[in-house]
Structure formats: structure tokens, C-alpha cells
C-alpha positions in Angstrom: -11.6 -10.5 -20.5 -12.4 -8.1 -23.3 -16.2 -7.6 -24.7 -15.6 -7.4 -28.5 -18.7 -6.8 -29.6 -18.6 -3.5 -26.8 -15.7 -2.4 -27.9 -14.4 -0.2 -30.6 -10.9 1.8 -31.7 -12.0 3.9 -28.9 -13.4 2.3 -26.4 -12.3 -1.2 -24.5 -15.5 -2.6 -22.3 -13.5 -5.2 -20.0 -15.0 -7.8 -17.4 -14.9 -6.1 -13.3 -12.6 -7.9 -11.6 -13.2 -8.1 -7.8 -10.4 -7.6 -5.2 -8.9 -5.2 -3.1 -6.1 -3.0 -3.6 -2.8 -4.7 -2.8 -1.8 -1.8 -0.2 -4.6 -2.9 1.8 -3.1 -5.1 4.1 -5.7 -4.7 6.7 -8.4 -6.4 3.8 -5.8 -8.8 2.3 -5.3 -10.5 6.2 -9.7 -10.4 6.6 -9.9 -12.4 3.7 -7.2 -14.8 5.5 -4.5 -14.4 3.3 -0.6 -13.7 4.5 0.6 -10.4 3.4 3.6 -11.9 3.1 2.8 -14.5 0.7 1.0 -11.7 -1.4 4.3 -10.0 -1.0 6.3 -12.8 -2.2 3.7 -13.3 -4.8 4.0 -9.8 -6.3 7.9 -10.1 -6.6 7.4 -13.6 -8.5 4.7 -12.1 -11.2 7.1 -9.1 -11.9 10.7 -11.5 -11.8 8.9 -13.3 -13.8 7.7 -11.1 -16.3 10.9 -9.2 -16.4 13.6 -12.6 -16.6 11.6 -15.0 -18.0 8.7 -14.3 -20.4 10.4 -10.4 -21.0 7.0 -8.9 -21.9 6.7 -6.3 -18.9 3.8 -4.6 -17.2 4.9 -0.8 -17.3 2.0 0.9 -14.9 2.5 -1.3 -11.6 0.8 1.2 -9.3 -1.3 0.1 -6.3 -4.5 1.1 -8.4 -3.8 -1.6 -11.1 -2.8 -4.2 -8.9 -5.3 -5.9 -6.8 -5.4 -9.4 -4.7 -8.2 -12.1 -4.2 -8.8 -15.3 -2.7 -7.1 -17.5 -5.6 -10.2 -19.4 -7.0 -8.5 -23.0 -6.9 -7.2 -22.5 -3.5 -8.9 -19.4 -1.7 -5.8 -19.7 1.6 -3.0 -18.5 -1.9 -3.7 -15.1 -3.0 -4.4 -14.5 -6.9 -3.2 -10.9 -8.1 -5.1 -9.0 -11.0 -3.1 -6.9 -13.1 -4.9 -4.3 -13.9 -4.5 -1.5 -17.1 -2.8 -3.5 -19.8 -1.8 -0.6 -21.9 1.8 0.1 -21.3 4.2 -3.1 -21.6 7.9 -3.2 -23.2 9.0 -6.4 -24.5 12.3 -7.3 -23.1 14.8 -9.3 -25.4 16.6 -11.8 -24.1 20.2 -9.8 -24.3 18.8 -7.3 -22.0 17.2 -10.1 -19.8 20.4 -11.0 -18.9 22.5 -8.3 -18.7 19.6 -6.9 -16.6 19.9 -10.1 -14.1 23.8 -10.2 -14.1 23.3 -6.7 -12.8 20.8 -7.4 -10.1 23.1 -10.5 -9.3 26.2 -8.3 -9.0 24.0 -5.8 -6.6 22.4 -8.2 -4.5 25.9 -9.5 -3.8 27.6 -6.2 -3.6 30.5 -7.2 -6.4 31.5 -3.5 -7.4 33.0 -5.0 -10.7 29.9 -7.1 -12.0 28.3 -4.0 -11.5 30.2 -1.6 -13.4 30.9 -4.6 -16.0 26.9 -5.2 -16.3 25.7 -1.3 -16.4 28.8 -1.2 -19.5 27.0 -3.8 -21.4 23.6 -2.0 -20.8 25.5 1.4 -21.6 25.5 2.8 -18.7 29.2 3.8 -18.9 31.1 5.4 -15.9 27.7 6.4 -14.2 27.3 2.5 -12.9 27.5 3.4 -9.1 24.1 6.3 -9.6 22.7 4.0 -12.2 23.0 1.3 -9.0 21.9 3.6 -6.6 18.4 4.8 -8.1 17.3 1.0 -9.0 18.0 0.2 -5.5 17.1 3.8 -3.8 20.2 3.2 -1.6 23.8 5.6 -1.2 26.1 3.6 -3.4 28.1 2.5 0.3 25.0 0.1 1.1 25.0 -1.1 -2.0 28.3 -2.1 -1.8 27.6 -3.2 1.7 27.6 -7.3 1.6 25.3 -7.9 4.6 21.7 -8.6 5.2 21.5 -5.7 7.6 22.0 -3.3 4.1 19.2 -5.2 2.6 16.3 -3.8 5.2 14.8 -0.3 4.2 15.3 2.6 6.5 12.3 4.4 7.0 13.3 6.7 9.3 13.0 10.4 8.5 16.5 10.5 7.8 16.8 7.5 5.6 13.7 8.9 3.7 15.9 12.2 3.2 18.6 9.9 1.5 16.8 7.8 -0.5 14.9 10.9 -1.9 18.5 11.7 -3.6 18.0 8.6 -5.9 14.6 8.6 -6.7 
């Protein structure tokens, strides 16, 4: 919450928020919370900021985001979004251009990609436009099983991905 009466044009006094950083798995599993779950958690808050309320937290790094025993229920996790300076608003148009595009990718249709990235005006650059949102070569993306989905963290899947980010 913000203090008001603390606060000026240049300065914004805000309540501490207690938690720990959401790359601390070791913490997250003391307190007795899955890591999955907070996982799963921090995919729903930004899915649903992106597709459904299209007002979009723009500074997601591990320092803004931190995770608590949910007050209501302290064995669900409760995330705190941090640094509320930098959002876009999404309209709707993009909204779903922008899911027809993850929907093409996730089920490696070559032509709902290209047609998606054209109505986001992407043009003939579809496949690299593909390729850095998903930090893949554009032959996994196109690659329609589960096994493409996993990350390679090997040294010399690191060395590809580097190409897209």
C-alpha cells in the first residue's frame, strides 16, 4: 500500500512486504511451499495479466518478485509484485493476436505462426521473431513433441540459445 501523506511527486513511501525472493527455492520449500506450485503460480499471474486483464508488469526480475505463505491458506504460496513503475496496457487486438501466436508455437503450426507474427507486423521475420520469445533454433520450435518443450541447459544448448536472446 502507498503512504499518502509520506509521499510526494518525488518520493513514494510504500508498506515492506515480507517474503523471499522467488529464486530462492531452498527458502520457498522451508516455509513448506512446492516450488512447483509457486512455479505454476508465477506463469498464472503473468498469463493472466498479459491475456486477460492486458495491463502488464514490465520489470519481472527476481528482485521484484517475491513469495510468502498466502495469508488465507499458508500450504498456497502468495507472490508480491514488487516495483509498479513500468506496465503497458495491452488492447485486446493484441491480446489475441499475441495468444493465437503462442497457440500456433506451442503446437508447432509453421502457418499460424507466420499468419499471427503478420497481424502483429512482424512480416517475413516470423521464424526469428519465434525463436527469441521462445530462446529456441526455429527446428524446435517447429518440433511438435514434448521432448522440444524441456530447456537444454547443457553448455552447448546455452551456446544456442544465446543466438536468440
Amino acid at each position: 500500500s502507498v503512504f499518502h501523506d509520506a509521499s510526494s511527486g518525488r518520493v513514494l513511501t510504500m508498506s515492506f512486504e515480507e517474503g523471499c525472493y522467488i529464486t530462492n527455492k531452498e527458502r520457498i520449500v522451508a516455509m513448506g511451499l512446492p516450488a512447483a506450485q509457486v512455479a505454476l503460480s508465477m506463469a498464472q499471474v503473468f498469463s493472466d495479466q498479459t491475456f486477460k486483464h492486458g495491463f502488464l508488469h514490465c520489470d519481472p526480475h527476481a528482485g521484484n518478485i517475491l513469495v510468502r505463505p498466502h495469508p488465507a491458506d499458508a500450504r498456497r504460496a502468495q507472490l508480491v509484485l514488487l516495483d509498479h513503475g513500468l506496465y503497458r496496457e495491452l488492447d485486446e487486438k493484441f491480446r489475441g493476436d499475441y495468444a493465437r501466436l503462442w497457440t500456433s508455437i506451442i503446437f508447432a503450426d509453421e502457418e499460424g505462426i507466420r499468419a499471427a507474427a503478420e497481424t502483429m507486423g512482424v512480416g517475413e521475420d516470423y521464424a526469428l521473431f519465434a525463436c527469441m520469445l521462445t530462446a529456441k533454433p526455429w527446428d524446435q520450435v517447429l518440433n511438435p513433441s514434448m521432448e522440444s518443450l524441456r530447456i537444454d541447459r547443457s553448455p552447448e544448448g546455452r551456446a544456442v540459445t544465446s543466438n536468440y536472446a
